[in-house]
C-alpha angles and dihedrals in degrees: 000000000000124000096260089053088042097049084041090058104047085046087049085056106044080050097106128064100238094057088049085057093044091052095048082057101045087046101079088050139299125333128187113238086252098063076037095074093017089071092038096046099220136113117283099229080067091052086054099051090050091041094058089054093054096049099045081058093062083245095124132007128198148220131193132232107195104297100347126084120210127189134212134184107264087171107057086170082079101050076050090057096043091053090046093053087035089052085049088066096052 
């Protein structure tokens, strides 16, 4: 995959409001997919379906602790771009 491809996809991915949100909480540590949805309010099938996109991005990774599965940021480039858009706001 070249650079331009690689940067496209992670943009394509940051691309919805929700994964934004999901990214600004991962981004102080690791969360389980439960305070995931908890914080966001919203179900957590939904969580899911934009969790899978992140990850298949290369955004967030997981781990799991017995049966639950927690997520961190593996890409902090995207938590960068995030403040920077979020900066162009103040």
């Amino acid at each position: 995959m070249s650079d331009c491809e690689r940067i496209a996809e992670v943009l394509k991915a940051l691309g919805h409001p929700t994964r934004v949100k999901i990214i600004k909480f991962l981004a102080d540590g690791e969360k389980c997919v439960k305070e995931i949805w908890q914080e966001l309010g919203i179900p957590q099938p939904t969580v899911s379906q934009h969790i899978n996109i992140l990850k298949s991005a290369g955004i967030i990774s997981f781990r799991k602790d017995g049966v639950k599965t927690c997520y961190r940021v593996e890409e902090p480039k995207a938590v960068e771009i995030i403040k920077l858009l979020s900066e162009e706001g103040d």
